[in-house]
PyMOL commands that place a pseudoatom at each C-alpha (Angstrom):
pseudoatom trace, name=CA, resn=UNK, resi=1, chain=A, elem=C, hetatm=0, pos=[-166.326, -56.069, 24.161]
pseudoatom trace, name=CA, resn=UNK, resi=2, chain=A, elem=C, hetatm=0, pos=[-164.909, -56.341, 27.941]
pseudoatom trace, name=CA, resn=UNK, resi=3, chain=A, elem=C, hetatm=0, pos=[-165.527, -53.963, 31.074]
pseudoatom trace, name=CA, resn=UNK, resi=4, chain=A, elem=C, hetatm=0, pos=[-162.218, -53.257, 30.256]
pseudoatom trace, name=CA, resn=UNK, resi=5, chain=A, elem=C, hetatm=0, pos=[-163.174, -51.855, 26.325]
pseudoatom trace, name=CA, resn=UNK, resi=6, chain=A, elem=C, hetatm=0, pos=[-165.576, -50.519, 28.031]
pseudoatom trace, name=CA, resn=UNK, resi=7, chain=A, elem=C, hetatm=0, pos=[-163.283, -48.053, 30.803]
pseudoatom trace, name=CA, resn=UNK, resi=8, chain=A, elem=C, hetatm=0, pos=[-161.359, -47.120, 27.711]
pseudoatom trace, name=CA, resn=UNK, resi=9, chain=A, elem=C, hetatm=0, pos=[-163.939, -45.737, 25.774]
pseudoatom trace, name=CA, resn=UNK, resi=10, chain=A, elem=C, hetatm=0, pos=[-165.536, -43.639, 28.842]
pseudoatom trace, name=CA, resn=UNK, resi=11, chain=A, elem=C, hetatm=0, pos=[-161.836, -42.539, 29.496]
pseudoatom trace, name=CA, resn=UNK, resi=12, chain=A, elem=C, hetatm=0, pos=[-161.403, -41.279, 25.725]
pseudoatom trace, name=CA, resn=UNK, resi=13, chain=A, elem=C, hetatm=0, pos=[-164.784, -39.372, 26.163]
pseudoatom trace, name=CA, resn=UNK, resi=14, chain=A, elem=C, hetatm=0, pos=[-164.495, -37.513, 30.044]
pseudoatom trace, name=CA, resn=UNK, resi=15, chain=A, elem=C, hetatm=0, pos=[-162.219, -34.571, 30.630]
pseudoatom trace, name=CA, resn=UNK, resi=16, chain=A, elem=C, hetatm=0, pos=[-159.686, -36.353, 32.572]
pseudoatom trace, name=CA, resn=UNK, resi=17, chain=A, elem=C, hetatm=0, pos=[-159.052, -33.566, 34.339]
pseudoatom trace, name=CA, resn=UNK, resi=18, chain=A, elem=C, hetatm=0, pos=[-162.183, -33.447, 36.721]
pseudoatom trace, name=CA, resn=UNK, resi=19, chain=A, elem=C, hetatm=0, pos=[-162.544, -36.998, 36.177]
pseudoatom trace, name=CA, resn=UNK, resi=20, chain=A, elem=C, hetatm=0, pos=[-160.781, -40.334, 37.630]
pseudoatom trace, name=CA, resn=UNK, resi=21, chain=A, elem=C, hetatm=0, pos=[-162.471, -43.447, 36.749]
pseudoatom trace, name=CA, resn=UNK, resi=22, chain=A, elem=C, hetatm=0, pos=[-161.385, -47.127, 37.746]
pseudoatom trace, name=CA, resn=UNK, resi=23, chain=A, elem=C, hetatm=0, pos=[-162.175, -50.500, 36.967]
pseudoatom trace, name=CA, resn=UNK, resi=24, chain=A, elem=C, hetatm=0, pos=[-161.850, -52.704, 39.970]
pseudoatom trace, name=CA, resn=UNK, resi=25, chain=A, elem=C, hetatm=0, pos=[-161.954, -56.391, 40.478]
pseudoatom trace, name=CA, resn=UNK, resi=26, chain=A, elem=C, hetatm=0, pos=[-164.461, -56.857, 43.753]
pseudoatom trace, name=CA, resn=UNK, resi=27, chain=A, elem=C, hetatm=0, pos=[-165.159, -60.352, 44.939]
pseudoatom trace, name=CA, resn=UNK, resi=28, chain=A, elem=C, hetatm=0, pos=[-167.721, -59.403, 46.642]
pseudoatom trace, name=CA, resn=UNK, resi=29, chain=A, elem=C, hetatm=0, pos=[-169.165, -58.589, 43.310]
pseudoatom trace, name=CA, resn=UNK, resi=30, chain=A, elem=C, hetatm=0, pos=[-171.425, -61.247, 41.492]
pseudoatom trace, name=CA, resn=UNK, resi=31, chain=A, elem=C, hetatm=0, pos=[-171.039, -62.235, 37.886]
pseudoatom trace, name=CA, resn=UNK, resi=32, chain=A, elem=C, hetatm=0, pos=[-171.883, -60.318, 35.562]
pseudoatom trace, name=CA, resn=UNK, resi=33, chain=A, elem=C, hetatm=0, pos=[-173.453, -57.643, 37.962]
pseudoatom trace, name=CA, resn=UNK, resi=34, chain=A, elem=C, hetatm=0, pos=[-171.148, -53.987, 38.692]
pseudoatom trace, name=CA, resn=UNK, resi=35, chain=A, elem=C, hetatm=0, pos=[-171.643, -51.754, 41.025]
pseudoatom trace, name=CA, resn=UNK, resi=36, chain=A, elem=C, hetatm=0, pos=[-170.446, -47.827, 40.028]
pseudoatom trace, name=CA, resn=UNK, resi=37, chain=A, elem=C, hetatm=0, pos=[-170.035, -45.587, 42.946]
pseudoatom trace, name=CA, resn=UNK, resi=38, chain=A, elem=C, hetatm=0, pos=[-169.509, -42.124, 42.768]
pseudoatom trace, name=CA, resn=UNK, resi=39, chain=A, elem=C, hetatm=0, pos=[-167.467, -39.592, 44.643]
pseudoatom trace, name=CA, resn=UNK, resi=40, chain=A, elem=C, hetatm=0, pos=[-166.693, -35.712, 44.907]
pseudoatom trace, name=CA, resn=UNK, resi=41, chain=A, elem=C, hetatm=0, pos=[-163.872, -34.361, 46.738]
pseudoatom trace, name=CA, resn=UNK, resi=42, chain=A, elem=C, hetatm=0, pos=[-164.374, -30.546, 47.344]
pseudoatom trace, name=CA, resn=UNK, resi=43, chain=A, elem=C, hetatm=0, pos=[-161.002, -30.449, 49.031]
pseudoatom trace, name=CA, resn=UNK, resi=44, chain=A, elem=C, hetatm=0, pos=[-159.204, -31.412, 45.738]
pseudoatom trace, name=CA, resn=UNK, resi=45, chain=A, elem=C, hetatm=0, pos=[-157.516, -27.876, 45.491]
pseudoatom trace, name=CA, resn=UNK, resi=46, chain=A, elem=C, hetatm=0, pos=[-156.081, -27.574, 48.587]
pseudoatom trace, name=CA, resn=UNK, resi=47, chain=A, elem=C, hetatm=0, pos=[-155.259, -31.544, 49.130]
pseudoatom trace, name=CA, resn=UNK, resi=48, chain=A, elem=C, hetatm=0, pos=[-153.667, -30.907, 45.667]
pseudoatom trace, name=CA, resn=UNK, resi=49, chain=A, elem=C, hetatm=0, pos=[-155.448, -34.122, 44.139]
pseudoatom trace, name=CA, resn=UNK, resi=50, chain=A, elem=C, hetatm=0, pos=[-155.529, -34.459, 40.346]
pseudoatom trace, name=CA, resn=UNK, resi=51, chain=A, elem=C, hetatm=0, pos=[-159.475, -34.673, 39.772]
pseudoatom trace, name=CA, resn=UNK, resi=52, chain=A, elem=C, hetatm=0, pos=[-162.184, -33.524, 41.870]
pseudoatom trace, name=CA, resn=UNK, resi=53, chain=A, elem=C, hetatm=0, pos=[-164.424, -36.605, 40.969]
pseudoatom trace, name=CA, resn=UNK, resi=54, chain=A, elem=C, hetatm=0, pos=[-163.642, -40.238, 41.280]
pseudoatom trace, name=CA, resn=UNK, resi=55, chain=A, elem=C, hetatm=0, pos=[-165.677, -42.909, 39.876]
pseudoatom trace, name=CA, resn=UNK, resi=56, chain=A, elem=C, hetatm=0, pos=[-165.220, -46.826, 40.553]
pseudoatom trace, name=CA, resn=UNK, resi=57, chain=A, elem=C, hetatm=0, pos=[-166.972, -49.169, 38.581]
pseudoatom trace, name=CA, resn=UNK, resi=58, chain=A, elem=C, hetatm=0, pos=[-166.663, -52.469, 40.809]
pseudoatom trace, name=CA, resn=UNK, resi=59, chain=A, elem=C, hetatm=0, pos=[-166.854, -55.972, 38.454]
pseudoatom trace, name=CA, resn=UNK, resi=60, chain=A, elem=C, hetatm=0, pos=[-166.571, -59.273, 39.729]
pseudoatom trace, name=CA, resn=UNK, resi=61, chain=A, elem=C, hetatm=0, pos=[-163.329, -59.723, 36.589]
pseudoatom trace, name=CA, resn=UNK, resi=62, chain=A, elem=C, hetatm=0, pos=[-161.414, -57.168, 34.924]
pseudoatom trace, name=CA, resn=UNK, resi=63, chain=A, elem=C, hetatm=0, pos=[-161.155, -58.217, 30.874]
pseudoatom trace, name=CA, resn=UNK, resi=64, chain=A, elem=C, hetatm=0, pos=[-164.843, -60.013, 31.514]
pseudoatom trace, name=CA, resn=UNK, resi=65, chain=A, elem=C, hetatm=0, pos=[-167.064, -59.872, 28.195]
pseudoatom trace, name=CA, resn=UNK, resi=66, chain=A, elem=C, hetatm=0, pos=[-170.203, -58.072, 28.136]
pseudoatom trace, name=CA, resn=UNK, resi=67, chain=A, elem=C, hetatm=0, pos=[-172.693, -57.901, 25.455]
pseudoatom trace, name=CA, resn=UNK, resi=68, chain=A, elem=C, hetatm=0, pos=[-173.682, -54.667, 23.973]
pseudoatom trace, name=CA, resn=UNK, resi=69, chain=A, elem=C, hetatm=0, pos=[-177.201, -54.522, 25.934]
pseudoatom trace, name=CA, resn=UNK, resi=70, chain=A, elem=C, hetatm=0, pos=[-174.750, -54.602, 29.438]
pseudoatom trace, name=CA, resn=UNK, resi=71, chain=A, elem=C, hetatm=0, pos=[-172.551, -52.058, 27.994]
pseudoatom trace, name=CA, resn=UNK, resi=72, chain=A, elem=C, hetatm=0, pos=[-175.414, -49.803, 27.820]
pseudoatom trace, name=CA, resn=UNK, resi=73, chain=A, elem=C, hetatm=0, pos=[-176.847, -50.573, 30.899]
pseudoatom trace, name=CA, resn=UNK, resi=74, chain=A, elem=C, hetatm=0, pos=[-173.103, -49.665, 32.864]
pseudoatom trace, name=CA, resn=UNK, resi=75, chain=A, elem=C, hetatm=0, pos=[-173.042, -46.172, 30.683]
pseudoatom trace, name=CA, resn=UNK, resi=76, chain=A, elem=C, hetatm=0, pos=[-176.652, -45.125, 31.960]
pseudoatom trace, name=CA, resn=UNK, resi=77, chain=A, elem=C, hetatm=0, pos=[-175.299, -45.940, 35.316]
pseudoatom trace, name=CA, resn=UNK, resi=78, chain=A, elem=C, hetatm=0, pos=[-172.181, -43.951, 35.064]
pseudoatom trace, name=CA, resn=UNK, resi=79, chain=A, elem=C, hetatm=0, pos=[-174.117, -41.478, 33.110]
pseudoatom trace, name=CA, resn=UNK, resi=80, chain=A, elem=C, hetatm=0, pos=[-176.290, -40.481, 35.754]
pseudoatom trace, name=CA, resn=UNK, resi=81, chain=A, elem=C, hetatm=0, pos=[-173.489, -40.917, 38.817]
pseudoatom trace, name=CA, resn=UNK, resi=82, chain=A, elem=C, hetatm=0, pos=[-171.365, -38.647, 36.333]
pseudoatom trace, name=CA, resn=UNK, resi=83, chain=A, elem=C, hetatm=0, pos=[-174.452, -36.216, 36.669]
pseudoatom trace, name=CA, resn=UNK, resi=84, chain=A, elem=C, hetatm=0, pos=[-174.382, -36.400, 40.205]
pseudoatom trace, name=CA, resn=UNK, resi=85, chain=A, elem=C, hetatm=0, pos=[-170.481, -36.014, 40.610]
pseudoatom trace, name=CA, resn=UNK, resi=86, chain=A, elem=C, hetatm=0, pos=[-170.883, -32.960, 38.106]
pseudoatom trace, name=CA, resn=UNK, resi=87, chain=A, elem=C, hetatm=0, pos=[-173.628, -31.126, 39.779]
pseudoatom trace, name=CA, resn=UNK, resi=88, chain=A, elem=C, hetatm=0, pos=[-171.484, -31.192, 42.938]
pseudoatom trace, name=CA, resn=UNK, resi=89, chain=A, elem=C, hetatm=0, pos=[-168.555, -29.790, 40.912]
pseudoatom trace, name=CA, resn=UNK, resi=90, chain=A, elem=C, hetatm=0, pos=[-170.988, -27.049, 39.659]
pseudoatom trace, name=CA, resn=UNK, resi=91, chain=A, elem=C, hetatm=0, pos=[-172.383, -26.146, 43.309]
pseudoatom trace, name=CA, resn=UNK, resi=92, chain=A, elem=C, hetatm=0, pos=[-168.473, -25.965, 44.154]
pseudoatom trace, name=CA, resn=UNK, resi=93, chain=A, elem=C, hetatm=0, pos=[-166.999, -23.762, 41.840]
pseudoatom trace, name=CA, resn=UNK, resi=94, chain=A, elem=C, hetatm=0, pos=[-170.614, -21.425, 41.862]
pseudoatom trace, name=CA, resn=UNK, resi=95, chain=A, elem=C, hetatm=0, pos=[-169.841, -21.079, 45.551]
pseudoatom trace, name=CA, resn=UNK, resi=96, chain=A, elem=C, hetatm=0, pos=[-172.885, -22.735, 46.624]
pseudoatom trace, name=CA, resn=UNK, resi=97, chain=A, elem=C, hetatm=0, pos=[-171.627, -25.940, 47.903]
pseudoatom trace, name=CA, resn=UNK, resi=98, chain=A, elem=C, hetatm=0, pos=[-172.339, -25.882, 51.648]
pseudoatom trace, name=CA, resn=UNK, resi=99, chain=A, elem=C, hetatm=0, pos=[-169.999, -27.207, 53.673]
pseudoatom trace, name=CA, resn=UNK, resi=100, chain=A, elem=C, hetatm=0, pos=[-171.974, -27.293, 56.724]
pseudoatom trace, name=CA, resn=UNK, resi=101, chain=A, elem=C, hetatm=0, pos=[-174.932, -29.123, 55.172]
pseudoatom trace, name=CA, resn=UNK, resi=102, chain=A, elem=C, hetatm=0, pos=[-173.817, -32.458, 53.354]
pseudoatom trace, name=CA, resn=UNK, resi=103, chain=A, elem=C, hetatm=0, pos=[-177.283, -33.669, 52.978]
pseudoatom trace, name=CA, resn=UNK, resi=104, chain=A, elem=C, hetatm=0, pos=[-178.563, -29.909, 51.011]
pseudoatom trace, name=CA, resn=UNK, resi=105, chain=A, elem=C, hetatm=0, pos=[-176.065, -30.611, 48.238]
pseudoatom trace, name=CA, resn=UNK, resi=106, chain=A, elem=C, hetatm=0, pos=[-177.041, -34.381, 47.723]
pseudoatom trace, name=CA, resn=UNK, resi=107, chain=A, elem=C, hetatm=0, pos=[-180.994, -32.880, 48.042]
pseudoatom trace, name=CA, resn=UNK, resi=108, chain=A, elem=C, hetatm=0, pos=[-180.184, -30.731, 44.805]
pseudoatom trace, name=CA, resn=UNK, resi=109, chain=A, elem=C, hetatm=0, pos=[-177.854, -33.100, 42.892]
pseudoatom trace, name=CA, resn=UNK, resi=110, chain=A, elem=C, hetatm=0, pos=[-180.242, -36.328, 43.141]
pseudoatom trace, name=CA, resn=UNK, resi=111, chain=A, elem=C, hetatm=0, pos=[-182.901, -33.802, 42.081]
pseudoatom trace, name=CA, resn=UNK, resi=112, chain=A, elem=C, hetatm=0, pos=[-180.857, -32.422, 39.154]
pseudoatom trace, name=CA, resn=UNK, resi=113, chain=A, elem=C, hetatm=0, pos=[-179.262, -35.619, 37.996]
pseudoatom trace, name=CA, resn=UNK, resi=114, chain=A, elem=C, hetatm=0, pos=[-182.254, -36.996, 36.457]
pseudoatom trace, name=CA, resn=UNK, resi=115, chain=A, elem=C, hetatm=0, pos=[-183.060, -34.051, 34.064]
pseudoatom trace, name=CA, resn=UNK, resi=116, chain=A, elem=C, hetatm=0, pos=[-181.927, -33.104, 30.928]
pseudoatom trace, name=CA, resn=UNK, resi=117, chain=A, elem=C, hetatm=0, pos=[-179.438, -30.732, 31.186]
pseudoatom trace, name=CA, resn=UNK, resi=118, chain=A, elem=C, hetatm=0, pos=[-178.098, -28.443, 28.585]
pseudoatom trace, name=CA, resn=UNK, resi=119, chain=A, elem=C, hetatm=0, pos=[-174.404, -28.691, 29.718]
pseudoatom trace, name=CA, resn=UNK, resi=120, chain=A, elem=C, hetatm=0, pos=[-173.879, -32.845, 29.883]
pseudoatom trace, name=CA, resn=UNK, resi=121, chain=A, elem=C, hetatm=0, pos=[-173.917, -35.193, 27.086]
pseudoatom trace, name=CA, resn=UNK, resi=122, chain=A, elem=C, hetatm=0, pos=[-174.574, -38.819, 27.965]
pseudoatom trace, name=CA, resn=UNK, resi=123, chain=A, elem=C, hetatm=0, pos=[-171.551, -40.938, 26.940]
pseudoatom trace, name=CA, resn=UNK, resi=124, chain=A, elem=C, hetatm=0, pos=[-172.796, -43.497, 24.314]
pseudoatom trace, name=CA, resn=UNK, resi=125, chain=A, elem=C, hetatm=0, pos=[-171.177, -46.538, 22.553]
for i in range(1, 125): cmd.bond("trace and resi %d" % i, "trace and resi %d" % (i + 1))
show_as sticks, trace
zoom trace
C-alpha cells in the first residue's frame, strides 16, 4: 500500500462535505515519518469555502510504500485530529463556539478528542 492508497481510502470513508484532506510532499519531512495537521475554518459559510475542516497529511513522497503497521499508525493520527476538527464543527453549529476565546474551544476539543464518543467511528483499514 502507498500514502497515496492510503488518502483514497480515508477519502471513500469521510463526508467530503465537511471534510478536505490532502496528501502533500514536504521536504522538510523525513522518511518514512508524516506529520497530519488539522484545521477548522468557522468562517466557511460566509467565505463560501467547500468544507469547514481541512486536513494535510505532510510525507516526505507522495506514492511512498508503507507497511500495514504505518498505515495504522497515520489513521490513529488522523483519527484523533478528525476528532478534534469535528468537535470544533459541533461547538460551531451548537452555537457554542466562542469567537472571542480561541484557546476555550481548543480546552474542550483536546479534552473531548480522546474519548469515546457515540457520534464518530474511527476510520480503519
Amino acid at each position: 500500500m502507498t500514502n497515496e492508497d492510503l488518502l483514497n481510502l480515508i477519502q471513500n470513508k469521510i463526508d467530503t462535505d465537511k471534510v478536505t484532506v490532502n496528501l502533500i510532499q514536504n521536504d522538510d519531512i523525513k522518511q518514512y515519518d508524516i506529520v497530519i495537521c488539522g484545521a477548522f475554518n468557522p468562517y466557511f459559510e460566509v467565505e463560501s469555502i467547500s468544507t469547514p475542516i481541512e486536513i494535510d497529511i505532510h510525507t516526505y513522497k507522495k506514492g511512498a510504500e508503507i507497511s500495514w503497521i504505518e498505515a495504522q499508525d497515520i489513521l490513529d493520527e488522523f483519527n484523533q485530529v478528525l476528532r478534534h476538527e469535528l468537535i470544533h464543527l459541533e461547538q460551531y453549529t451548537e452555537d457554542r463556539f466562542d469567537f472571542e476565546d480561541i484557546e476555550s474551544n481548543e480546552k474542550e476539543a483536546y479534552a473531548k478528542e480522546k474519548q469515546e464518543t457515540p457520534w464518530y467511528r474511527n476510520i480503519t483499514l
